[in-house]
N, C-alpha and C positions, 0 to 999 in steps of 0.2 A: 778919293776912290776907295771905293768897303771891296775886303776879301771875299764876299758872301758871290757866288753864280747866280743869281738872281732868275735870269732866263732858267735857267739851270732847276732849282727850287721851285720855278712857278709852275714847267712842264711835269715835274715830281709830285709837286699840290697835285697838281688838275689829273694826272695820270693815275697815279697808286693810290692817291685818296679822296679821287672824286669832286675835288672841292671844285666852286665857281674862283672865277678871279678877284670877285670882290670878298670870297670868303676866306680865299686865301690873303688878302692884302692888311683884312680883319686880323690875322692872326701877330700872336708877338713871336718873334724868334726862340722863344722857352713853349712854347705850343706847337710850333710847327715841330719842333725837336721830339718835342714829346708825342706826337701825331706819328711820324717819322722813326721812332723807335732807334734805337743805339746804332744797329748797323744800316742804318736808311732806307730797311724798309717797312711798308707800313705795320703799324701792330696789331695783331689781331687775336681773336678771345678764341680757343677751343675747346673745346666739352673737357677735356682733362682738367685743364686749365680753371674751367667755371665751377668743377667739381670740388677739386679744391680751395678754390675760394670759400663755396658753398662751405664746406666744413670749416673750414677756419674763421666764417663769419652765419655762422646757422641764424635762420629766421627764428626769432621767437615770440610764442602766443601773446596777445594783449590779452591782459588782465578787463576785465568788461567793465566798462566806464572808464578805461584809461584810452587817452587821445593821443593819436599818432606820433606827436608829438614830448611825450610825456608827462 
């Protein structure tokens, strides 16, 4: 018998993050965690949040004839 609430988890998947239950079942237990966020609930992105990403990770121009990729 595992400590995990299963039923518990699966109604959490399908509720707060929308998944199906086979997208849920797809998942590893370090995905659903990370889905799920430190205090269980989902994680999500706001404009503060995306602002400073944005700053700490700035787009920058390609040089012309350089590929996506490098």
């Amino acid at each position: 018998m595992s400590g995990f609430d299963w039923p518990g988890l699966l109604r959490l998947g399908m509720r707060a993050l929308g998944l199906k239950p086979q997208e849920f079942w797809a998942l590893t237990p370090a995905e659903l965690t990370l889905m799920l966020g430190r205090d269980g609930a989902a994680v999500t992105l706001d404009r503060a949040r995306l602002e400073e990403l944005a700053a700490a990770f700035p787009d920058a121009p390609q040089d012309e004839g350089e590929t996506p990729n490098g």
